[in-house]
C-alpha positions, 0 to 999 in steps of 0.5 A, a space after each residue: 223270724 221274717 215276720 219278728 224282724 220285719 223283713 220279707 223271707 227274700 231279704 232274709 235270705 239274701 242278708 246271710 241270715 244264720 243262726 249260731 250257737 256258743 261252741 259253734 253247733 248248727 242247733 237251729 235254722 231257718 226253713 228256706 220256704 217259711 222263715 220258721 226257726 226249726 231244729 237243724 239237728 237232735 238236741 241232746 239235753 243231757 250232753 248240753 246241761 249234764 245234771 243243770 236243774 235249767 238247761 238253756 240253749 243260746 244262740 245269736 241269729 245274725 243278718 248281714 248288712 244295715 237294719 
């Protein structure tokens, strides 16, 4: 994630950089070494899209301060 918004992974973690979902769940984060977006928790995609034929999971990554 670092690397796509051209920031070093020190910048990214001193900009508060999170990533949130819609009904405020912590699906996804950012490892604190790597700045690889990883699963923060199990994913259930029968509790997420109950009987949708495409379940997708959004989410918005936001960074403090100017880009």
């Amino acid at each position: 994630v670092a690397k796509d918004l051209g920031l070093e992974l020190s910048a990214l973690r001193a900009r508060g950089a999170r990533l949130v979902s819609k009904d405020r769940r912590t699906y996804f984060s950012l490892h604190e070494k790597t700045g690889h977006l990883v699963t923060a928790e199990r994913i259930d995609r029968e509790q997420l899209c109950e009987a949708a034929d495409e379940c997708v999971l959004r989410c918005e990554m936001i960074v403090e301060g100017e880009m």
